[in-house]
N, C-alpha and C positions, 0 to 999 in steps of 0.2 A: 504493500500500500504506500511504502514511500517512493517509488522509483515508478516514472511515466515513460516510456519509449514512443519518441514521434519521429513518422518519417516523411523525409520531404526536405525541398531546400533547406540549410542549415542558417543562411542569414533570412531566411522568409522566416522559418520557424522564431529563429530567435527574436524577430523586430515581432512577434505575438505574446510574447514572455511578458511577465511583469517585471516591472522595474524592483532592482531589489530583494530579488525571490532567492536569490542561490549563494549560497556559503562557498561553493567552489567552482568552475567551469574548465574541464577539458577541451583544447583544439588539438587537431592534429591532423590539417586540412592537408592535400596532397601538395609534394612539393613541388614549386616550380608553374603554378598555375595563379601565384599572385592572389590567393586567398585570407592570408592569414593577416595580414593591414586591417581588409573589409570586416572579418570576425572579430577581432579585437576590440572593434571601432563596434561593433553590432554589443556585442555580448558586455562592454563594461560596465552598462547601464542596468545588468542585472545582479551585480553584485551585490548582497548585503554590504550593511557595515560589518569591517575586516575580512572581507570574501576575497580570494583567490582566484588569478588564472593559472592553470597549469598549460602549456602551449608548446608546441614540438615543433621545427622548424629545421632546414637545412643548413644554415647560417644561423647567429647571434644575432639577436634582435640591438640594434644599435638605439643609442639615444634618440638618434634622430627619428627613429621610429616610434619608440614611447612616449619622448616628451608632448607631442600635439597629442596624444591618446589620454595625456595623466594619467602615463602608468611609470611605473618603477621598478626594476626586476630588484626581486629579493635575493634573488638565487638563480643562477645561472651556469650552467655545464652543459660537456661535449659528452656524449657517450659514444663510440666507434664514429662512424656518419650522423646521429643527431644532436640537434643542440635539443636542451629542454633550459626552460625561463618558468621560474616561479613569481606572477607578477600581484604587484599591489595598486591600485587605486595611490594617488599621490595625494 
């Protein structure tokens, strides 16, 4: 009863979300298709207060990327070929 599975565009779906609703959010849109800006930009608006993204990417998300988002990586690492950013609302 706590977990909903919706399928369908991933930035349709999430601009249906409530603002605020989610303590955490997963991306890990494919790489290379120029995804992951637009979901960031979609999904940060659902963040609770102290909510997390967890967000997977080919490259390190650079400042220049977060700062117009108001975000912050908490945490950032390489695994083999992935980066993962643990980010915060600034």
């Amino acid at each position: 009863s706590q977990v909903e599975i919706r399928a369908g565009d991933a930035l349709a779906v999430a601009r249906a979300l409530a603002p605020g609703s989610f303590d955490i959010v997963f991306l890990d849109p494919p790489y290379g298709a120029g995804l992951l800006e637009p979901a960031l930009a979609e999904v940060r608006p659902l963040l609770a207060p102290g909510g997390l993204i967890y967000a997977e990417a080919d490259a390190p998300l650079t400042e220049e990327v977060l700062q117009p988002l108001r975000l912050r990586a908490v945490r950032a690492q390489r695994a083999g070929r992935v980066c993962f950013h643990l980010l915060s609302p600034e």
